[in-house]
C-alpha positions as CSV (number, residue, x, y, z in Angstrom):
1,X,86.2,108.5,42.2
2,X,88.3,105.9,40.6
3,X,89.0,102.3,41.6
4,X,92.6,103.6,42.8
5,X,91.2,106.4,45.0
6,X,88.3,103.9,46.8
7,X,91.2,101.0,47.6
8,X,93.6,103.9,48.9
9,X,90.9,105.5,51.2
10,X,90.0,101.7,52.5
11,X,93.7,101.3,53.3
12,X,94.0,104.7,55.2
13,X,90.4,103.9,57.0
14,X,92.0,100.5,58.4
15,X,95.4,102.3,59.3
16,X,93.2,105.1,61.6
17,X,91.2,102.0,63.2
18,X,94.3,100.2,63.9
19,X,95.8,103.9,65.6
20,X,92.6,104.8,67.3
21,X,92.4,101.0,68.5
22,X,95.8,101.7,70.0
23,X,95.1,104.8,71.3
24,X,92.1,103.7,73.1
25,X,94.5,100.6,74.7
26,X,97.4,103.3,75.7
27,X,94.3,105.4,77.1
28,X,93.0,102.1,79.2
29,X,96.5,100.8,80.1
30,X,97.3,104.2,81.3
31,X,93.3,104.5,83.6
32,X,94.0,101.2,85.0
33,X,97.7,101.3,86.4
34,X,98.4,101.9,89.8
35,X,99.1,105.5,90.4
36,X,99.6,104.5,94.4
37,X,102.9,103.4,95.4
38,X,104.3,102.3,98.9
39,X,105.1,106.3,100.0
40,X,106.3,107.4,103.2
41,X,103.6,110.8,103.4
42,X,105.1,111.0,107.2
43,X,106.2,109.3,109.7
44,X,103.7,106.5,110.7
45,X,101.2,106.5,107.4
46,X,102.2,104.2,104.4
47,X,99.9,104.0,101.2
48,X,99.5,100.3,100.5
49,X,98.8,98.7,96.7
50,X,97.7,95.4,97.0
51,X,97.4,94.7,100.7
52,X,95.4,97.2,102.8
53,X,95.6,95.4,106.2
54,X,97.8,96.9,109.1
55,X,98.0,96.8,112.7
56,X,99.3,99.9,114.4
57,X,99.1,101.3,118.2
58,X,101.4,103.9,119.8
59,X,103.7,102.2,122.6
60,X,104.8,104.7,125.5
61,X,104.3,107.4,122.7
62,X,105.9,106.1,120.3
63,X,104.3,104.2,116.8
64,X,104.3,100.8,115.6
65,X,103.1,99.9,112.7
66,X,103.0,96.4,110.8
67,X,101.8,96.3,107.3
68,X,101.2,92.5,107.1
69,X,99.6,91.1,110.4
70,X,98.2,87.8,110.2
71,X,95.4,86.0,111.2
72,X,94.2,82.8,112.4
73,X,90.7,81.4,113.6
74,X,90.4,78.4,115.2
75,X,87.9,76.9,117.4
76,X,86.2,80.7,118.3
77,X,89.8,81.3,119.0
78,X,91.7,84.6,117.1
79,X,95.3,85.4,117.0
80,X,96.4,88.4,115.5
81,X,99.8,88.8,115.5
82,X,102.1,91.7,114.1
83,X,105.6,92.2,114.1
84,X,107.9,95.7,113.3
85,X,109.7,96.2,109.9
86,X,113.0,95.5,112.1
87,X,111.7,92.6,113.9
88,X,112.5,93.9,117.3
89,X,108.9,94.3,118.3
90,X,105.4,92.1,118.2
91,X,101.8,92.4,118.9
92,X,100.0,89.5,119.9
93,X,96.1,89.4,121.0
94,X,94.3,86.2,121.2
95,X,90.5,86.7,121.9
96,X,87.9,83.8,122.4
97,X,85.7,85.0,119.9
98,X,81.7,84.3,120.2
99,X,80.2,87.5,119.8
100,X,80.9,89.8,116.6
101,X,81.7,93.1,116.9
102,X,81.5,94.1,120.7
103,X,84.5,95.4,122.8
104,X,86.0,92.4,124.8
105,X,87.7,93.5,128.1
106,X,91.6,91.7,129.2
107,X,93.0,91.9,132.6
108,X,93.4,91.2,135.7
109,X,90.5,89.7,137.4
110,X,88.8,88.7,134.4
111,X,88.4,85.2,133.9
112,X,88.5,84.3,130.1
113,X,91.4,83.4,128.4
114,X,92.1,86.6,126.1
115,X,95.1,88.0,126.2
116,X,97.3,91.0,124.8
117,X,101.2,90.6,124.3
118,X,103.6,93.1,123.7
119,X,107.1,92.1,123.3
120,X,110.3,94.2,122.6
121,X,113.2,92.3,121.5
122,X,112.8,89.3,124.1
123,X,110.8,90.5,127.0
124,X,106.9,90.2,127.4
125,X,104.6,92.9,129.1
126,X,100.9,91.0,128.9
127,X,97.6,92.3,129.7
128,X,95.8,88.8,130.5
129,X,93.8,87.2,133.5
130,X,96.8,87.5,136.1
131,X,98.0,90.7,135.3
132,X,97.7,94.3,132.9
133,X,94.2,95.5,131.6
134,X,93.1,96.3,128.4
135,X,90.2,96.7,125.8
136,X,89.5,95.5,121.9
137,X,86.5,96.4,119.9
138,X,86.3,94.6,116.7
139,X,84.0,97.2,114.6
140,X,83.9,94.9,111.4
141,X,84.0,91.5,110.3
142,X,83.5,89.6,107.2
143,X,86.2,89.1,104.4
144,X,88.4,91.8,107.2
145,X,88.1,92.0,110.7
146,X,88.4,95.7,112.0
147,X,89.1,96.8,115.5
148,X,90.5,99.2,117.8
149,X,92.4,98.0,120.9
150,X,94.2,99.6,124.0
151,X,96.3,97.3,126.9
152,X,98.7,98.1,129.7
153,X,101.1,95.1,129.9
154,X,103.0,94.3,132.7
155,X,106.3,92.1,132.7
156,X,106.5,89.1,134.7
157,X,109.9,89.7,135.8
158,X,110.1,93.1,137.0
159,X,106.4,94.1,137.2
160,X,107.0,97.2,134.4
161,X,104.2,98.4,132.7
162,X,104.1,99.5,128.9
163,X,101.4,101.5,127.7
164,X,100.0,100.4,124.3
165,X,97.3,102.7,123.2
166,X,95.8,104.1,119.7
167,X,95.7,100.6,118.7
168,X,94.3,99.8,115.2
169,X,94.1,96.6,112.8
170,X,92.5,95.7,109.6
171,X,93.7,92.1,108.7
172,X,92.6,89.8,106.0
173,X,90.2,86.9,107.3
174,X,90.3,84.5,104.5
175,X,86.4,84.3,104.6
């Protein structure tokens, strides 16, 4: 093999490195992307990308769902608060939290200060120490806090009730 023939096959040896090299990027580029975009698969479920918290609950049988709920902690205090993609609807629950995960009971009767708000548009029905009842179980905790929740909230004004049931949340703690 001449001198020629040794410098051409060195030349074609670093062109396949620099396409197998390539390749091998495409390949990882391609393995790494998100394949999961915001889809509707029915009528309450949305895939999420980046953000994987939620609050939903089903409200006189019909769903709400809220795919960025915050959070706040403050003094064993928790808010939670969620509001629909049209803004016409909230959930609010504040819970004086000192325990972890256990179920924490709302209502009438009970004398803490947790409460549970609905509100459609501008009217409140509340599950809290003078009126409604309700239950929330916080099943997780660390960098999320996971729970379950159920209320019935009365209105102030004209004593109607709102059943809010099926309730679920995964929010983002910050911790």
């Amino acid at each position: 093999m001449g001198l020629y023939s040794k410098i051409k096959c060195k030349k074609i040896t670093e062109i396949m490195k620099k396409h197998i090299t390539l390749v091998l990027l495409l390949v990882l580029i391609v393995s790494c992307s998100d394949t999961k975009k915001d889809k509707i698969k029915d009528d309450t479920k949305i895939e999420q990308t980046q953000n994987d918290t939620f609050l939903k609950a089903t409200i006189d049988g019909v769903t709400f769902y809220a795919d960025a709920p915050i959070y706040f902690s403050a003094q064993n205090i928790i808010t939670l608060a969620a509001v629909s993609k049209d803004n016409t609807e909230k959930i609010r629950i504040y819970i004086n939290y000192n325990k972890g995960p256990a179920t924490y009971t709302f209502g009438k009767g009970i004398s803490n200060s947790d409460n549970m708000v609905y509100t459609n548009t501008k009217v409140d029905w509340l599950a809290a120490k003078t009126k409604g009842k309700g239950t929330i179980t916080l099943t997780g905790e660390g960098d999320y806090l996971i729970g379950k929740f159920s209320f019935t909230g009365v209105n102030k004004e004209d004593s109607s009730t709102k059943q809010i049931t099926d309730g679920e949340f995964k929010v983002k703690t910050g911790s």
